[in-house]
LOKE-5318 format. One record per atom (N, C-alpha, C): residue number from 1; residue in three letters; x, y, z. Coordinates in Angstrom, 3 decimals. Layout:
<recs>
i;aa;c1;c2;c3
NUM;ALA;X;Y;Z
...
</recs>
This chain:
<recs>
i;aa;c1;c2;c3
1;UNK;224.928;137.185;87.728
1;UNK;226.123;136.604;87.141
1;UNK;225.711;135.773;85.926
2;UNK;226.262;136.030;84.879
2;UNK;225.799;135.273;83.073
2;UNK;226.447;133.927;84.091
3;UNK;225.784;132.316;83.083
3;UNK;226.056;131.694;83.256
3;UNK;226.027;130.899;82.070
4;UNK;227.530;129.894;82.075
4;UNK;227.857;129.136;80.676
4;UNK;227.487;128.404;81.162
5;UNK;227.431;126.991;80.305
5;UNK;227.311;125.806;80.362
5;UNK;228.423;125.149;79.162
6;UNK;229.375;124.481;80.026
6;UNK;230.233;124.038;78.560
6;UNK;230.063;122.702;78.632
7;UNK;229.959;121.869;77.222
7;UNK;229.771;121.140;76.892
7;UNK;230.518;120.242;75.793
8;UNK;231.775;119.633;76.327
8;UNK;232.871;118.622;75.398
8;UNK;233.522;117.481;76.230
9;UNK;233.668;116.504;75.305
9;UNK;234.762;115.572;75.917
9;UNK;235.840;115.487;76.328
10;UNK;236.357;116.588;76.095
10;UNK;237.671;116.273;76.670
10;UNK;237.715;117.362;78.031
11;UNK;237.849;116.270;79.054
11;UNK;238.134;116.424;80.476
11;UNK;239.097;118.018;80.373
12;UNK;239.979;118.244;79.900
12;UNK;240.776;118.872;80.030
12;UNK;240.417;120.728;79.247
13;UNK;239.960;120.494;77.953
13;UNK;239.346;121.220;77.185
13;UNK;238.189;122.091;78.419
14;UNK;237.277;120.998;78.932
14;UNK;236.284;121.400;79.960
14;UNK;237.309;122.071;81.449
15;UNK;237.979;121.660;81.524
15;UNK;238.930;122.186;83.299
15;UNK;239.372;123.596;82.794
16;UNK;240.131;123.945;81.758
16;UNK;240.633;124.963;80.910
16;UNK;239.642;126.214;80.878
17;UNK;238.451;125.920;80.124
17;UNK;237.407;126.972;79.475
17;UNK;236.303;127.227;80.598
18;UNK;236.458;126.410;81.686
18;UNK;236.149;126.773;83.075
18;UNK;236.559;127.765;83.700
19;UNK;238.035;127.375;84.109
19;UNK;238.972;128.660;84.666
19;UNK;238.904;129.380;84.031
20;UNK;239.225;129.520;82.810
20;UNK;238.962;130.954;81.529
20;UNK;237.884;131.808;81.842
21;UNK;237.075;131.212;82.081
21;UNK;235.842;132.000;82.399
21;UNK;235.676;132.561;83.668
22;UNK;235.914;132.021;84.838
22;UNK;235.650;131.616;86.051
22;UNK;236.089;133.139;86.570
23;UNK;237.494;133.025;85.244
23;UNK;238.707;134.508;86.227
23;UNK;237.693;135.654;85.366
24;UNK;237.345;135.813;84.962
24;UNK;236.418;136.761;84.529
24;UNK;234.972;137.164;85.100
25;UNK;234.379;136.275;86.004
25;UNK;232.973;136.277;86.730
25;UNK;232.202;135.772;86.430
26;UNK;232.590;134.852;85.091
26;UNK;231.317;133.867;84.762
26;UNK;231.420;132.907;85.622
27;UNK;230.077;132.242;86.182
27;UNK;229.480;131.165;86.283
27;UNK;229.398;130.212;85.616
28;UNK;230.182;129.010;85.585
28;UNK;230.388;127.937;84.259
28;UNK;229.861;126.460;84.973
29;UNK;229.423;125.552;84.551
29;UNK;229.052;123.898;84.895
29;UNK;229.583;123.769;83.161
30;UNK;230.192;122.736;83.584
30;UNK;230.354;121.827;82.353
30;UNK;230.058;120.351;81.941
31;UNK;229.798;120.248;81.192
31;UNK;229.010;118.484;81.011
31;UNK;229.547;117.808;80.157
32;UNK;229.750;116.290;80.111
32;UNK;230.240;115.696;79.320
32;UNK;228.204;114.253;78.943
33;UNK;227.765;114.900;77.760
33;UNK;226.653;114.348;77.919
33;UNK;227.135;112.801;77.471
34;UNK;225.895;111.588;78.133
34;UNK;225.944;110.606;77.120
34;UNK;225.032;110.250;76.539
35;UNK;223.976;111.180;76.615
35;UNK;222.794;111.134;75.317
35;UNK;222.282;112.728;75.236
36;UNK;221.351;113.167;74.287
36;UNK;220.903;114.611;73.679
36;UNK;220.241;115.280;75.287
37;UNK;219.229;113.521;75.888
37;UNK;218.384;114.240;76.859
37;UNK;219.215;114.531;78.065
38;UNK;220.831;114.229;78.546
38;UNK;221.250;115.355;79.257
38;UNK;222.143;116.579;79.271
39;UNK;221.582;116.595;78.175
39;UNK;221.894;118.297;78.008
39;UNK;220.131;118.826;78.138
40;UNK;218.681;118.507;77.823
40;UNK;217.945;119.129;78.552
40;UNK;217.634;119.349;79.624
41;UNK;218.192;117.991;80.658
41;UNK;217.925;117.674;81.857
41;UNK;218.615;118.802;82.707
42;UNK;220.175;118.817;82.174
42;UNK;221.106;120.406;82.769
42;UNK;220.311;121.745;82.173
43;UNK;219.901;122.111;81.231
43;UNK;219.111;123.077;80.861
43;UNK;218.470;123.534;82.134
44;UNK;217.403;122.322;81.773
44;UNK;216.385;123.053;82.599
44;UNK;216.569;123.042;84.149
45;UNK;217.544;122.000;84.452
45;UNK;217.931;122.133;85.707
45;UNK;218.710;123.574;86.308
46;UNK;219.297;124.322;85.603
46;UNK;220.588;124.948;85.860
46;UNK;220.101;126.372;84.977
47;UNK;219.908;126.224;83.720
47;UNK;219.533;127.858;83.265
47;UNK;220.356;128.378;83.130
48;UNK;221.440;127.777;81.581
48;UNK;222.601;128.693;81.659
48;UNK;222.016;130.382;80.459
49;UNK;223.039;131.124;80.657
49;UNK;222.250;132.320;79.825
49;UNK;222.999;131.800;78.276
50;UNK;224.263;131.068;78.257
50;UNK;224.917;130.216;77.059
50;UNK;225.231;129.194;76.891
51;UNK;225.257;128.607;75.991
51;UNK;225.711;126.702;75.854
51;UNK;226.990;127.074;74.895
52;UNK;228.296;126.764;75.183
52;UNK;229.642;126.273;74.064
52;UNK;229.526;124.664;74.303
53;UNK;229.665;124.317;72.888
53;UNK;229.603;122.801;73.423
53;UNK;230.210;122.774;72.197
54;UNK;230.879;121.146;71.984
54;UNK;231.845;120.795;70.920
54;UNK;231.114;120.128;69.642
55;UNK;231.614;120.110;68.879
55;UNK;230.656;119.321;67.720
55;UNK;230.847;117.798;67.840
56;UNK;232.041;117.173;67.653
56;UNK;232.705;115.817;67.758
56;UNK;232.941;115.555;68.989
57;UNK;231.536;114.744;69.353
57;UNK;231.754;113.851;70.881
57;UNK;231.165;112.597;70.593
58;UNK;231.565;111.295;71.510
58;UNK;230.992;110.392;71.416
58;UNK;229.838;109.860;71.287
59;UNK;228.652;110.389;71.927
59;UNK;227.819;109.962;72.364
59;UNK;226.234;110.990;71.947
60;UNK;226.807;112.373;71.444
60;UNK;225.945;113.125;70.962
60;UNK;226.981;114.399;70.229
61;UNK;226.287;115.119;69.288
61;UNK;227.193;115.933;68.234
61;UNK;226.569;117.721;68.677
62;UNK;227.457;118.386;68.027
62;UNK;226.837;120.101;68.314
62;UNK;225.306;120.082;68.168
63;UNK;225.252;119.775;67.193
63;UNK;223.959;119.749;66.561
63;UNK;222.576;119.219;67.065
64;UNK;222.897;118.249;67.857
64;UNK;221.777;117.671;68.725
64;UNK;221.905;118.072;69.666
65;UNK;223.513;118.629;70.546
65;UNK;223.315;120.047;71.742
65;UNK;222.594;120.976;71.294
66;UNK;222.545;121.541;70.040
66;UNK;221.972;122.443;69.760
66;UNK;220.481;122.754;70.113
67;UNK;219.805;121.246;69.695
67;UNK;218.729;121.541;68.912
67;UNK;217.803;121.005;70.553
68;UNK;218.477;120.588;71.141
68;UNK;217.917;119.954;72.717
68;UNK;218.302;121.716;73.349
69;UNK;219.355;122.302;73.660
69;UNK;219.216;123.474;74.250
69;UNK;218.434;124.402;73.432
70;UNK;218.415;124.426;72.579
70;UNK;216.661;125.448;71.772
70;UNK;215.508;124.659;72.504
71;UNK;215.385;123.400;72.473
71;UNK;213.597;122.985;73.148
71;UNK;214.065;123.207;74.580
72;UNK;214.530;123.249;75.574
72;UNK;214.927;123.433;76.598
72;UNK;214.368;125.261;77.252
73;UNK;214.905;126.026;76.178
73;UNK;215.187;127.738;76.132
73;UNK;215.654;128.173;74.477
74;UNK;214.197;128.345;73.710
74;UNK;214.865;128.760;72.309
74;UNK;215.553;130.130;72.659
75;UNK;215.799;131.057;73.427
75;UNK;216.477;132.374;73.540
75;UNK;217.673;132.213;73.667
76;UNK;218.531;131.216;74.230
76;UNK;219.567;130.757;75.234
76;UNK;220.944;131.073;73.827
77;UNK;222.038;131.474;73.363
77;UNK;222.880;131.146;72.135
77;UNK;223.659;130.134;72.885
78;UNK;223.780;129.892;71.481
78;UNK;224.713;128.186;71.517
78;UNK;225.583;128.398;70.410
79;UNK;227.002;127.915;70.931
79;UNK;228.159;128.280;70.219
79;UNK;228.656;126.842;70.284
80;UNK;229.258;126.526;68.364
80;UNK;229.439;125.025;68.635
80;UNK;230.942;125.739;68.063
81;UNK;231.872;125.085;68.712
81;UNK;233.210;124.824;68.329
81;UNK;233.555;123.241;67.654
82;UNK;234.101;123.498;66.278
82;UNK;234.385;122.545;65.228
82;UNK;235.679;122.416;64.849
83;UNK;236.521;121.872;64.675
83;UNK;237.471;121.535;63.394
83;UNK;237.235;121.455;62.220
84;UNK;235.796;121.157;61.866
84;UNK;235.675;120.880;60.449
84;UNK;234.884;122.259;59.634
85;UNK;235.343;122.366;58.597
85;UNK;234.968;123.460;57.729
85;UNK;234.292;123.150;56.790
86;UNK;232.739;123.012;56.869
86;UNK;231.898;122.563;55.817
86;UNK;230.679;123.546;55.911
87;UNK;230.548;124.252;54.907
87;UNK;229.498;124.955;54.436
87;UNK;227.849;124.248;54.587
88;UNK;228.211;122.813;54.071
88;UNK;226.876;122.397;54.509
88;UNK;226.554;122.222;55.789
89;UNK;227.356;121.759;56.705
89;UNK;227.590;121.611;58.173
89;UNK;226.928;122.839;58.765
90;UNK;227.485;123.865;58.534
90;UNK;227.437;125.398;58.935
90;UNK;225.648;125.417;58.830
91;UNK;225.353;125.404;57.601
91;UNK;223.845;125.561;57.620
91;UNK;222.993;124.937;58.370
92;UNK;223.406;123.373;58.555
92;UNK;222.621;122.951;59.162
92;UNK;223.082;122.811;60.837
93;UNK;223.878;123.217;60.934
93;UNK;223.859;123.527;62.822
93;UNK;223.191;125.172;62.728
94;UNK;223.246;126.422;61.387
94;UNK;221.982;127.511;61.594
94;UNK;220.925;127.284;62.006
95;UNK;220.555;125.928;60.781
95;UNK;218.781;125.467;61.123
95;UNK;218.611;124.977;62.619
96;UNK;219.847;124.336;62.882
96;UNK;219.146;123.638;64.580
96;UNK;219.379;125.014;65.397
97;UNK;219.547;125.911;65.484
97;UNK;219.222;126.857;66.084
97;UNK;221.239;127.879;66.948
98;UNK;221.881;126.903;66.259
98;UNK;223.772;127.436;67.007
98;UNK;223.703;128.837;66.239
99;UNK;223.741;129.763;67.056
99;UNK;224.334;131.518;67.297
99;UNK;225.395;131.322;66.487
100;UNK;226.874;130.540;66.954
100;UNK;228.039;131.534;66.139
100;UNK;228.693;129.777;66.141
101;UNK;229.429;129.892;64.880
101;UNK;230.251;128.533;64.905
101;UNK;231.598;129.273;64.567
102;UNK;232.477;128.566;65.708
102;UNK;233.650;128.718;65.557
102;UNK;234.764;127.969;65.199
103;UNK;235.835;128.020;64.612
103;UNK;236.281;126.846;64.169
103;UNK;237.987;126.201;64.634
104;UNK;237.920;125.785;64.857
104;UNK;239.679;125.092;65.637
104;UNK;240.615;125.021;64.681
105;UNK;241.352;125.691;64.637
105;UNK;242.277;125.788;65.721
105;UNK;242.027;127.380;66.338
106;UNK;241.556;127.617;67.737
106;UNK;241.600;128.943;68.543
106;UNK;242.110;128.972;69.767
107;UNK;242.302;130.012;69.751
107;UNK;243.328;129.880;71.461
107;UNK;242.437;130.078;72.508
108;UNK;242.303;129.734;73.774
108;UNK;241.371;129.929;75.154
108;UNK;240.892;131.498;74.878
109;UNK;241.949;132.408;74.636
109;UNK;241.849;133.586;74.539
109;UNK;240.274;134.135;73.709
110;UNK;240.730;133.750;72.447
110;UNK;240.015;133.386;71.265
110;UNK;238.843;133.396;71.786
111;UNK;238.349;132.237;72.187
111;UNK;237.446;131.289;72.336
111;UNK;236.701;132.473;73.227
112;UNK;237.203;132.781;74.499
112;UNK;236.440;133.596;75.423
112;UNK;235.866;134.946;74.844
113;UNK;236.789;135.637;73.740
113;UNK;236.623;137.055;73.556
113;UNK;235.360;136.846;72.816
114;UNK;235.256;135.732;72.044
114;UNK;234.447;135.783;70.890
114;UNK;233.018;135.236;71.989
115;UNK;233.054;134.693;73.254
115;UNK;231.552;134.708;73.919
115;UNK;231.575;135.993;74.749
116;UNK;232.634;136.917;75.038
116;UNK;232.096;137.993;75.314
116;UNK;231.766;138.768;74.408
117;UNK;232.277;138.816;73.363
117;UNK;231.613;139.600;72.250
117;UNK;229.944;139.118;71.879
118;UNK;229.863;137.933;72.063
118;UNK;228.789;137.641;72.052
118;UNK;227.463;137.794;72.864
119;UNK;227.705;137.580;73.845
119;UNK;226.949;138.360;74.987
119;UNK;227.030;139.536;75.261
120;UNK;227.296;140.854;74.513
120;UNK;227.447;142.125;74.758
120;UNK;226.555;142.171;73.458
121;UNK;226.186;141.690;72.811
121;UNK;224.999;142.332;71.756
121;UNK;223.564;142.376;72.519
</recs>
């Protein structure tokens, strides 16, 4: 069974993209980190085959999910979901190692097709 790992603040966002998945056969844990090192600590604890995690959270950003789930498992893709549309942004969540950036406003729908599309390459 593939297994996600989702990763955002909002309680609800996380209950949502759970079930989304859940009815499909993925395996999902979701985390709300409050520093970079637990998102390695779930890594390596848990072994998801993907990380979605949000860019804008309190306490740590996509980008440092990113770059902690690459030292964790550089193979693993990591999909950061954003609101913001910045070209420089974009590059530098490439360099920390994020697979596909997607950008908000998307529907649950959305959101799922584009990690099964992703995991079928």
């Amino acid at each position: 069974m593939t297994k996600i790992l989702v990763i955002d603040d909002s309680a609800f966002f996380r209950k949502f993209i759970r079930e989304s998945l859940e009815e499909l056969g993925f395996e999902v844990e979701d985390l709300l980190p409050v520093s970079p090192l637990d998102v390695t600590e779930k890594m390596k604890g848990w072994a998801p085959d993907l990380v979605l995690t949000d860019f804008n959270m309190p306490h740590v950003d996509g980008q440092q999910v990113a770059r902690m789930a690459r030292r964790a498992n550089p193979k693993v893709p990591v999909v950061v979901l954003t609101a913001t549309r910045d070209e420089a942004m974009d590059r530098n969540l490439a360099k920390a190692g994020v697979t596909l950036i997607l950008h908000k406003p998307m529907t649950g729908v959305a959101i799922v097709k584009a990690l099964q599309d992703l995991l079928a390459r």
